[in-house]
N, C-alpha and C positions, 0 to 999 in steps of 0.2 A: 405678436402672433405666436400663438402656440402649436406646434408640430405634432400632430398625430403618433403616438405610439404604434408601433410595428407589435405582433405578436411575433414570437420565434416558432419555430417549426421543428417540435419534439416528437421523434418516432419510437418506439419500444423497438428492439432488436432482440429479447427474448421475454418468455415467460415474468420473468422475476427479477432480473439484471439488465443494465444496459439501455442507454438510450442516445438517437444521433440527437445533435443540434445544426439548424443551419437559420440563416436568417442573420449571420451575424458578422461584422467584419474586425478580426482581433489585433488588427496591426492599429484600430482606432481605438479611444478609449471609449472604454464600455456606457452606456444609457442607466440609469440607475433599475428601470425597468426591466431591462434584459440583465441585469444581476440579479435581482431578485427573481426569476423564471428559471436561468442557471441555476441560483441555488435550489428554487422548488424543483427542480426536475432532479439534482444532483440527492435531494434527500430521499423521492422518490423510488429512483433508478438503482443510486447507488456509485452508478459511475456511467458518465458523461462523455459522449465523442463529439468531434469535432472534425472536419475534411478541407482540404485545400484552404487552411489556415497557415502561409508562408513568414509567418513571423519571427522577428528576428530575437535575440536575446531581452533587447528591452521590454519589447511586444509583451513577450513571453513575462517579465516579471510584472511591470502591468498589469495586468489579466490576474498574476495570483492575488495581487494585491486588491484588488476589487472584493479579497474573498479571507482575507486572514495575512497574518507577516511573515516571510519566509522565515525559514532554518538556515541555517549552515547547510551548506552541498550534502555533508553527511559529518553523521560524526566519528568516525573512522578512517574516512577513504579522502581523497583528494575534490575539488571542485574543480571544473575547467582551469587551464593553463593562461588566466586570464586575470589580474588582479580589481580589474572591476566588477567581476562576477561572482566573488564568494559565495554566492545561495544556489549558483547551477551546477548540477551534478550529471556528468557526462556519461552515460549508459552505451557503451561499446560492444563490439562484437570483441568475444574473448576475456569480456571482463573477469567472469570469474575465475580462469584459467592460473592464475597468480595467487587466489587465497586459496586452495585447495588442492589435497592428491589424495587419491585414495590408497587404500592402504597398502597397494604394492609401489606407490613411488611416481604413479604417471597421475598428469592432470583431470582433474576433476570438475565439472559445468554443470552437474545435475541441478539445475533448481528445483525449490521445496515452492508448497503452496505458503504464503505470507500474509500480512499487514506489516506496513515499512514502518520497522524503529523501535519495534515493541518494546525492546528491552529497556528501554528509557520510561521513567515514571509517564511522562504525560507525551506519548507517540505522535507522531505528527497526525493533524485532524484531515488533510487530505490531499493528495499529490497529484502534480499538474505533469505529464510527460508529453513532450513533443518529438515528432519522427522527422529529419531529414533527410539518412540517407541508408535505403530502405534495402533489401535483397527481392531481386525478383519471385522469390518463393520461400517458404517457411518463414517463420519470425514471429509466429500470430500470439497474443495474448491472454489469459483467459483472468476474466475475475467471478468471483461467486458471491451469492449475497449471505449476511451470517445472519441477519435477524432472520431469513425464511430458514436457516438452516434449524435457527433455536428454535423455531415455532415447528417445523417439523421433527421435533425429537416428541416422544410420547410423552404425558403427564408428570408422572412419577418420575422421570430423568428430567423435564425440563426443572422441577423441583429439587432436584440432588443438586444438578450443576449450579442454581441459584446460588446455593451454599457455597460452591467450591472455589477454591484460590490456588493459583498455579504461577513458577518463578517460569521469567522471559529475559533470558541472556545471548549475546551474540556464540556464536559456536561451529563448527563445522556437520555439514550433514551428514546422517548415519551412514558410516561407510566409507569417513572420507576422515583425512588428518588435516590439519591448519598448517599453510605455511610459515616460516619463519615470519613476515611481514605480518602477514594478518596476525599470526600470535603477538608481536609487539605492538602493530594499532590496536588489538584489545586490554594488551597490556597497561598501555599510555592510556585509554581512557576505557577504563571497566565501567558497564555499563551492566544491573541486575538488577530487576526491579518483578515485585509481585500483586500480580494483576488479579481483578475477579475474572472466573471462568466466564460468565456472562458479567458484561457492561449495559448499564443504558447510557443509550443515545443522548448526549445534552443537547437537544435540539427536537427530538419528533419524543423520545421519550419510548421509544421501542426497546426492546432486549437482543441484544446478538449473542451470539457465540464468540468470545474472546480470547481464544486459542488457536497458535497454528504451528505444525512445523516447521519453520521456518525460524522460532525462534524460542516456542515453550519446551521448556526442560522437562518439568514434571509437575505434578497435583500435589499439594503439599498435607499433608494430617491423612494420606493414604500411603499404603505399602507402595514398595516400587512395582509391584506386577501387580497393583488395583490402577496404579497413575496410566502404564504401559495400556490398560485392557479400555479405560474410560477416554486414554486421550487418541486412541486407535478408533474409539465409536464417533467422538465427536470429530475426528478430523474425516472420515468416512460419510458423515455428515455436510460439510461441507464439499466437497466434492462431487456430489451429486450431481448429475448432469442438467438436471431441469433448474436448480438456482445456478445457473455458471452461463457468462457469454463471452463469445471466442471473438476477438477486434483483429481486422488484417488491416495492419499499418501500410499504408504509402504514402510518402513526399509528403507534409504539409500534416499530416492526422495527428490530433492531440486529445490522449487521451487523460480524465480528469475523475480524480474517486474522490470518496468518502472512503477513509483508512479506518473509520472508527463501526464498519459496517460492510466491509467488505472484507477478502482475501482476494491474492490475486498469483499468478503461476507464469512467469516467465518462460517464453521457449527454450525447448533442449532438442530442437532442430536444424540450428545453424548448422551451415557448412563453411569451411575456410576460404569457400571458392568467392565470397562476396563480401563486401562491406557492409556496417548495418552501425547510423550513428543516431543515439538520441537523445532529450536531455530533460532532465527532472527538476522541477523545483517541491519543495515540500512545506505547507504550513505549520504555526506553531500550533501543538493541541493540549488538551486540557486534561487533567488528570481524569482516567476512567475511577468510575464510582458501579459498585454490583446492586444487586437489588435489595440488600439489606443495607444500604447508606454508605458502606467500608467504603472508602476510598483506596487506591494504589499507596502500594509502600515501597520507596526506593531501598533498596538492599545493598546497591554501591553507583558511585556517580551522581551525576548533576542533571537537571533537567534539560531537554534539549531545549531551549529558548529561543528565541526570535537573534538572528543576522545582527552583528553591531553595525 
């Protein structure tokens, strides 16, 4: 006897980004059918929610694995305090409080808009976050979509950026200095690699916008105040409020992107007065390729590969 397939229940949460999933229980392993609907909605959407999914570390690696092979936690920073967990990367209140100061000496938290990992030839294809211990207020997320970002740029700029190639290395945000620590994890493994300003998609075959502050230095074969004026329009671009959707975490919610088509913006709302713990897993992705064929060129370091 064969069991009827379920459809899942996929809602749009905004314009251009974003969509819930329910229909689906992740502590169980997944139906081959509801991975293939995940994925069409994730390619869709961009990036995928999930609510009152209570699952635990395994759950949690499970579920990525229905969809690509993890990473390492990260490649700088530490993974859970856990030696069977190398691939989960523990996302804490405070985190960033330890790689940064700005430039009078006190700590710095500002997060930048991103895609996770850039700086590595082939960035991870898409990261899985789960929330469990949440602040009753502020925390909220936002991701943006790039390929509507690249479609909303005018003709003639979407045609320049085609051309253009730009280095993506780990660094402190403008306005801030590296601490000792994080200057040595970059030290121990540099990481510099140059990307097309637009990527297509290896999968829908779309154009995004492939730059962000978070990790692009500069436009390379322009002046440094032509790299400043074009990477100011195009991150100005992404930002825009009608591609961007804002996710408010509680207990259980897992949220799930495409890295290779999105950015996304961490809050800089905490307060000290609460706890706020989450945790990441990340897939291995494949080297971006621009619309002239160039592929990514590592400029120092190793690719981020798949978890031994």
């Amino acid at each position: 006897m064969t069991l009827a397939t379920t459809a899942l229940d996929v809602r749009p949460q905004s314009g251009w980004t974003g969509a819930e999933i329910s229909g689906v229980d992740l502590t169980a392993p997944l139906r081959d059918d509801h991975v293939a609907e995940i994925r069409a909605a994730l390619l869709k959407w961009k990036v995928v929610f999930f609510r009152d999914q209570f699952i635990s570390h395994d759950d949690h690696l499970r579920f990525a694995r229905a969809f690509g092979a993890p990473t390492p936690a990260h490649p700088l920073f530490d993974s859970i305090p856990d030696p069977d967990y190398p691939t989960i990367y523990p996302i804490f209140r405070d985190r960033f409080k330890a790689r940064f100061r700005d430039l009078g000496g006190n700590s710095f938290d500002k997060p930048n808009w991103h895609a996770d990992v850039t700086a590595a030839v082939n960035p991870p294809a898409a990261s899985i976050l789960r929330a469990e211990v949440i602040p009753p207020y502020g925390g909220d997320t936002q991701w943006s979509n790039t390929v509507a970002a690249y479609e909303g740029l005018s003709k003639p700029l979407r045609e320049l950026a085609d051309r253009l190639r730009a280095v993506h290395r780990f660094s402190p945000p403008d306005g801030a200095a590296a601490t000792d620590d994080y200057q040595r994890r970059v030290n121990g493994r540099p990481l510099l690699t140059e990307h097309p300003v637009v990527r297509v998609h290896p999968e829908t075959g779309e154009k995004a916008l492939y730059v962000n502050p978070g990790f692009t230095s500069h436009i390379i074969d322009v002046s440094p105040h032509e790299s400043r004026r074009l990477l100011g329009l195009f991150y100005d671009e992404l930002a825009r409020p009608e591609y961007t959707v804002r996710f408010k975490w509680a207990p259980g919610s897992i949220a799930f992107w495409d890295n290779r088509s999105t950015v996304h913006l961490a809050p800089s709302d905490l307060t000290t007065d609460h706890d706020r713990r989450l945790y990441r897993v990340t897939l291995v992705g494949d080297v971006p390729v621009g619309p002239d064929g160039r592929a990514s060129v590592a400029l120092d370091g190793e690719p981020f590969n798949a978890a031994n």
